[in-house]
C-alpha positions as CSV (number, residue, x, y, z in Angstrom):
1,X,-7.3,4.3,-20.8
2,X,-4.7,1.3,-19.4
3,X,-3.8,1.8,-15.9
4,X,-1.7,0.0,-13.3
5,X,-2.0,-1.0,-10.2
6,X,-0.8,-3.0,-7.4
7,X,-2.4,-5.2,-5.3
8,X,-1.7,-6.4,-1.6
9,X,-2.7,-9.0,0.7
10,X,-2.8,-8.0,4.7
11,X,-3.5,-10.9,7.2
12,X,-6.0,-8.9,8.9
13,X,-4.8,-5.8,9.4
14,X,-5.7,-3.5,5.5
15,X,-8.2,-1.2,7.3
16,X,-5.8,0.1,9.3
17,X,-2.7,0.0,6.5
18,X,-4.6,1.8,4.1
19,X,-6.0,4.5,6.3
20,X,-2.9,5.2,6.9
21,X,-1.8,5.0,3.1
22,X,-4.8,7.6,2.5
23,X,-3.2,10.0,5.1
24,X,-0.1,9.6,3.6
25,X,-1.1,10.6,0.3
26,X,-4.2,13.0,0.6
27,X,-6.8,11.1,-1.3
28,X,-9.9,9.2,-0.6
29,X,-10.9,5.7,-1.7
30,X,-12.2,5.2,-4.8
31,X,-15.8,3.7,-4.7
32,X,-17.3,1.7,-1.8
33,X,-14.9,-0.4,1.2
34,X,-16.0,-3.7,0.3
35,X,-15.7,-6.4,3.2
36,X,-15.8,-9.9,3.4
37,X,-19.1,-10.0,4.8
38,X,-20.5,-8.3,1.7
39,X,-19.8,-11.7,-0.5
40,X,-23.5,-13.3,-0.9
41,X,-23.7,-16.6,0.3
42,X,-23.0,-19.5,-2.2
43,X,-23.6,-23.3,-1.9
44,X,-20.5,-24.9,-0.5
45,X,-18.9,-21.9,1.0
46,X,-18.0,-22.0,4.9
47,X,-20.2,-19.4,7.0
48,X,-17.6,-16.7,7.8
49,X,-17.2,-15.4,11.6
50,X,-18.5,-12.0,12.9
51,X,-14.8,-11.1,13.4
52,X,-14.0,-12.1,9.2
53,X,-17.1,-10.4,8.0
54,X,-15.9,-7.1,9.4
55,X,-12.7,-7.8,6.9
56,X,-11.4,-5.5,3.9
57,X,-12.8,-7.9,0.7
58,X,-11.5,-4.9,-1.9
59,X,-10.2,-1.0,-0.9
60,X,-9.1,0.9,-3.7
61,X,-6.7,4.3,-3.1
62,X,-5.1,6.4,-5.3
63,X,-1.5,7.3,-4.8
64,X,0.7,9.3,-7.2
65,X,0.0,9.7,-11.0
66,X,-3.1,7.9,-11.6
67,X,-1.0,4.9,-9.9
68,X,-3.7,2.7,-7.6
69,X,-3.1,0.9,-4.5
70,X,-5.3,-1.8,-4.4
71,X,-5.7,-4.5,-1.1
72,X,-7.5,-7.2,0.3
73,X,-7.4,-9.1,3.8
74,X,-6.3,-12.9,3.2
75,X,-6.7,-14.6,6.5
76,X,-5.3,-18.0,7.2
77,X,-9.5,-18.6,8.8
78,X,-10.2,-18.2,4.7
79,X,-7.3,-20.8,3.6
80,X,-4.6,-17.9,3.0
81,X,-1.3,-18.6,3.8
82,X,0.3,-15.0,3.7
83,X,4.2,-14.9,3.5
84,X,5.5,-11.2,3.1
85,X,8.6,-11.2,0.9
86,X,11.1,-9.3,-0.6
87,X,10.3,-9.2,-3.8
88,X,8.1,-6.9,-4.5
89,X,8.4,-2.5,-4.0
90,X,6.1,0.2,-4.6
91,X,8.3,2.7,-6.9
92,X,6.9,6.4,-6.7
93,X,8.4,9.2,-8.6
94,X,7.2,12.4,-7.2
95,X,7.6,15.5,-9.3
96,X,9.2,17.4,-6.4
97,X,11.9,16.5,-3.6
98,X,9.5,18.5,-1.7
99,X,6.7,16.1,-1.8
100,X,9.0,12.6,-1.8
101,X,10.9,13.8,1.7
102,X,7.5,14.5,2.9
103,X,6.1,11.2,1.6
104,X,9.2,9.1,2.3
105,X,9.0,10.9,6.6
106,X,5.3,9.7,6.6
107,X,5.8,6.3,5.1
108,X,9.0,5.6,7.6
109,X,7.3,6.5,10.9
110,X,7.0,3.1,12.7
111,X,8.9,1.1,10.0
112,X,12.3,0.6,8.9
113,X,14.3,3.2,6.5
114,X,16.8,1.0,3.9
115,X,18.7,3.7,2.4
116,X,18.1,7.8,3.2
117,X,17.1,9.8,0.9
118,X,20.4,10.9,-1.3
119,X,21.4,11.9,-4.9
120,X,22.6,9.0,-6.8
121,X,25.1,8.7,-9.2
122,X,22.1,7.9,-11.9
123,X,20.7,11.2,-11.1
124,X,17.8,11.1,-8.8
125,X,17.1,11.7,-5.3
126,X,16.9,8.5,-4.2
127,X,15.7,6.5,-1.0
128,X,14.1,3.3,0.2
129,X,12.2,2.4,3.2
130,X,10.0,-0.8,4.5
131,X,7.0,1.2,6.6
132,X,5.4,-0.3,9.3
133,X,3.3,-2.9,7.6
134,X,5.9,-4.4,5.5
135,X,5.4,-2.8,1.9
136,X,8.3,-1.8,0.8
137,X,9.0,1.8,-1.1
138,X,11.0,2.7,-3.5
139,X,11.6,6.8,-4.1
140,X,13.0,8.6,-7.2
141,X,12.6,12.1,-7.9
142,X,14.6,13.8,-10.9
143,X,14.3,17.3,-9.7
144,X,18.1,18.6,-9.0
145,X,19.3,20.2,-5.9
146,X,18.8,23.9,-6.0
């Protein structure tokens, strides 16, 4: 079976983003928390720091739908050079507006909500929000008001 995901770089803090993604959402991570310290050591590859070792390499979580939130630390010690933009949102389309008012509260504490939740003119309960590690969330939810 095809799936989708979506991937995201944190400087150094993914630990702590995706704990808090995997409160958010109810699920565990999917296979082992690989860090950077786990990569074998090559010919030609820089010895890594105690601090870098103890950095995310891979987390995988589920979120909604089979959808899977994927991330990685990219640290400007490793060559990264990390620029957060606008360009990119994580669209989730909860069944209930229920569960996307609960999700959209827990993803706003500490970050910054772009447009409330509201019906739209398209149909759906709609909102946006940038939470606190600058990921930015789409909501849609097509259940109508009761």
């Amino acid at each position: 079976m095809s799936i989708v995901s979506t991937y995201i770089n944190f400087s150094r803090n993914t630990e702590e983003a995706f704990n808090f993604y995997k409160q958010v959402f109810g699920t565990e991570f999917m296979g082992d928390v690989m860090r950077m310290g786990d990569i074998p050591p090559s010919d030609g590859m820089p010895e890594l720091s105690d601090e870098d070792k103890t950095l995310i390499m891979h987390v995988t979580l589920p979120i909604l739908g089979g959808h899977l939130l994927m991330g990685t630390d990219a640290p400007e010690s490793m060559g990264f050079q990390l620029t957060q933009g606008n360009n990119v949102h994580i669209n989730l389309q909860p069944d209930t507006r229920k569960e996307t008012e609960q999700l959209f509260t827990a993803l706003a504490e500490g970050g910054t909500v772009t447009m409330e939740l509201q019906d739209m003119f398209w149909g759906d309960y709609y909102g946006s929000l940038t939470d606190r590690f600058g990921i930015q969330w789409m909501f849609n939810c097509q259940e109508k008001k009761a």
